[in-house]
C-alpha positions in Angstrom: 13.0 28.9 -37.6 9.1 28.3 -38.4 8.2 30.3 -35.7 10.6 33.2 -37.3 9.5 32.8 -40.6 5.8 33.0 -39.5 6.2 36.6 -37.8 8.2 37.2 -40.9 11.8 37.9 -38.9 14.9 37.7 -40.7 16.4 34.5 -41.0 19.6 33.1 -41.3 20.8 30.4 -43.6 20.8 27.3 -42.1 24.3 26.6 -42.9 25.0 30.0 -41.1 23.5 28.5 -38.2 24.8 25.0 -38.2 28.5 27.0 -38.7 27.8 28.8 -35.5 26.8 25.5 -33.2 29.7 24.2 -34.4 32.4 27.0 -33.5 30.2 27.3 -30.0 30.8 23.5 -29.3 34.5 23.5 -30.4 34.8 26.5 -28.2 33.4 24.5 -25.2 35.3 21.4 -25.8 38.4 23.5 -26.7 38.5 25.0 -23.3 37.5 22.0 -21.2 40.6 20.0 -23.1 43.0 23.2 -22.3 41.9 23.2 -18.3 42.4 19.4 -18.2 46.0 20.0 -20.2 47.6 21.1 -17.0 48.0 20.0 -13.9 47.2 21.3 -10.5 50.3 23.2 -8.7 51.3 21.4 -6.1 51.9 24.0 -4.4 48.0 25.2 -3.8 47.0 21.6 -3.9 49.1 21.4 -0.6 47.9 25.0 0.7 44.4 23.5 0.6 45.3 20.2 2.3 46.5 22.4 5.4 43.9 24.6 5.2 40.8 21.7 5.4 42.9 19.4 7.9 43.0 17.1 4.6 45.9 14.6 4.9 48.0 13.6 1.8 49.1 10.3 1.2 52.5 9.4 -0.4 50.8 8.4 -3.1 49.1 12.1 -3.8 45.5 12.3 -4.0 43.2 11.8 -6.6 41.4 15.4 -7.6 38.7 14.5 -10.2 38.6 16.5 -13.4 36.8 17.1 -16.5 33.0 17.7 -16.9 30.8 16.5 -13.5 28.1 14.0 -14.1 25.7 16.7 -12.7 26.5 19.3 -14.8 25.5 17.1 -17.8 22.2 15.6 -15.8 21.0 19.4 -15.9 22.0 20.0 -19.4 20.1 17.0 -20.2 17.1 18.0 -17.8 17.3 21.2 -19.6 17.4 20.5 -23.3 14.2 17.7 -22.3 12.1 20.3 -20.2 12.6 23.1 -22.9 11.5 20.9 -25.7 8.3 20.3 -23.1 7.5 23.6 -22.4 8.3 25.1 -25.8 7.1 22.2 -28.4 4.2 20.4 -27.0 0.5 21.4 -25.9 1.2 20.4 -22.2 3.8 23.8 -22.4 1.4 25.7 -24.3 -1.1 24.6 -21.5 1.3 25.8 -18.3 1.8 29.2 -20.2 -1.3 29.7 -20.6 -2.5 29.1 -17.3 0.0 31.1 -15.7 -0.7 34.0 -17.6 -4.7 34.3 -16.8 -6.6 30.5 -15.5 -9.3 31.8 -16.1 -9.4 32.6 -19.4 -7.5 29.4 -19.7 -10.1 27.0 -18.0 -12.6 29.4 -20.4 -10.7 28.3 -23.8 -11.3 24.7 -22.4 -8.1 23.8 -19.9 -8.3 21.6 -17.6 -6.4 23.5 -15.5 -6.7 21.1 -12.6 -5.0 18.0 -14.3 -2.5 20.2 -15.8 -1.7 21.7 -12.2 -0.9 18.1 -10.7 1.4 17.7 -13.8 3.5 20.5 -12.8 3.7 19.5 -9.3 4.2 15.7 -10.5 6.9 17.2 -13.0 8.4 19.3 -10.0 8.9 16.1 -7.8 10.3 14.2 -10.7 12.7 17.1 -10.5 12.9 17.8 -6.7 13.5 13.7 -6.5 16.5 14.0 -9.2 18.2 16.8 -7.4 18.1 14.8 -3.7 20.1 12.2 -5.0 22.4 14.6 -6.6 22.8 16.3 -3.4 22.9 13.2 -1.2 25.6 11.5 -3.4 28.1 14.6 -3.5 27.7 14.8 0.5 28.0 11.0 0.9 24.5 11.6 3.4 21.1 11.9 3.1 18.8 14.3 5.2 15.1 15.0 4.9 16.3 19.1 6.0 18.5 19.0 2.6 17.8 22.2 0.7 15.8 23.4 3.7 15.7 27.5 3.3 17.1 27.2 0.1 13.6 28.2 -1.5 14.8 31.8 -1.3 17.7 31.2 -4.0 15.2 29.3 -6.4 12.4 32.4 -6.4 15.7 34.8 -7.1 17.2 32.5 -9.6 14.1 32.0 -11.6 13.3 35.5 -11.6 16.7 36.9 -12.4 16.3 34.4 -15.3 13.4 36.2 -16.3 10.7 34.5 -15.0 7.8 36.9 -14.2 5.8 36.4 -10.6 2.6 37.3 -12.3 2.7 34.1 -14.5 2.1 33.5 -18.1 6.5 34.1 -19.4 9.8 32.8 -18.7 12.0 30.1 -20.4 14.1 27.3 -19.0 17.0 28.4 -20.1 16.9 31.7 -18.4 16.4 30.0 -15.3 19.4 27.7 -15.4 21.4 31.1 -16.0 19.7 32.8 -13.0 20.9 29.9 -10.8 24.0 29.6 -12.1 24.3 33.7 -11.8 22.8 32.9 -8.0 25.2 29.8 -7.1 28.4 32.6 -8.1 27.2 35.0 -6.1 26.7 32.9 -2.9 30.2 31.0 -3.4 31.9 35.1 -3.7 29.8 35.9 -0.6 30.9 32.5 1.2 35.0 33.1 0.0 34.7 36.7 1.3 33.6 35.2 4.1 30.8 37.1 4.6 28.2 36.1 7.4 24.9 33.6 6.6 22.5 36.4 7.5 24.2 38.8 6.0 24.4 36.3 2.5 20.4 36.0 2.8 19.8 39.9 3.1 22.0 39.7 0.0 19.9 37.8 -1.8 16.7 38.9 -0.9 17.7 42.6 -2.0 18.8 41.2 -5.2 15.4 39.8 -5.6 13.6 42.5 -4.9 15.7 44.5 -7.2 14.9 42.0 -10.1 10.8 42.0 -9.1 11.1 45.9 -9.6 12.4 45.8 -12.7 10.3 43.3 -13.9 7.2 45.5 -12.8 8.4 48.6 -14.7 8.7 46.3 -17.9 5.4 45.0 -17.2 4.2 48.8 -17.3 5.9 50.0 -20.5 5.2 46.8 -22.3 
């Protein structure tokens, strides 16, 4: 809101505001509650057993519901790295950085030091996601996520991330990914080939670094 009111945009009240987290929330938990209201058909649930070569006991299985403990780890990662890169000097200093270093290290950034915090803020990150990985696959691999570093480029730059440096939010990249992670699980049920998914992927990355481009050159 301070940042509104300073460029002089129009502002809503704050109750206006506070009315509209409120409904979004509602509207969240409102939907999680109805998918949790009913059951699984038994009828897929045993369609899927024969499929995988999964084996039900008399007792039935166990299928876990309700809102995975990864889904809120990123929501958490998210809401802290926004507040990082959005409300503190270190985020200011990243931007800044990314979009010229050297007029950065000019205005009196040490862009060094705030280079190694990235990378140490990226294996924070890169650490957190490994044992996220390694606990859903009950395995741990030093290949995990190996060739995956195609889908992170795509999904930060659909999220509108530019190459060039200097814009991009962290909620914008958590929507490229998830927009990503759809696209390859469509691909995977249509049972399209692996080579053919990463030729998928790649043209829609070059697709979204050509339209970033052209907005580079109106703008």
């Amino acid at each position: 809101r301070s940042q509104r009111k300073r460029f002089k945009f129009p502002l809503r009240p704050v109750w206006a505001e506070s009315l509209l987290g409120v409904v979004a929330c509602a509207a969240i938990l409102g939907a999680v509650w109805i998918a949790n209201s009913y059951p699984w058909p038994i009828g897929i649930v045993r369609q899927y057993a024969q499929r995988n070569g999964i084996t039900i006991p008399e007792g039935g299985l166990f299928i876990a519901h309700g809102i995975a403990i990864p889904v809120l780890i990123a929501v958490a990662v998210g809401i802290v790295m926004t507040f990082i890169t959005r409300r503190t000097r270190f985020g200011r200093y990243v931007f800044a950085i990314g979009g010229n270093p050297e007029a950065a290290e000019l205005a009196g950034i040490n862009t060094r030091w705030v280079t190694m915090k990235v990378f140490m803020i990226m294996g924070v990150l890169a650490a957190i996601s490994a044992a996220i990985a390694s606990a859903r696959l009950n395995a741990a691999t030093n290949a995990l996520g190996t060739l995956d570093e195609l889908l992170v480029i795509a999904a930060a730059v659909i999220g509108g991330t530019s190459l060039a440096g200097g814009s991009g939010t962290v909620l914008g990249a958590m929507l490229g990914a998830l927009l990503m992670q759809s696209l390859q699980s469509g691909m995977v049920l249509l049972g399209i080939d692996s080579p053919l998914q990463s030729v998928v992927v790649g043209a829609v990355l070059v697709v979204a670094v050509w339209l970033d481009t052209v907005y580079r050159k109106r703008v």
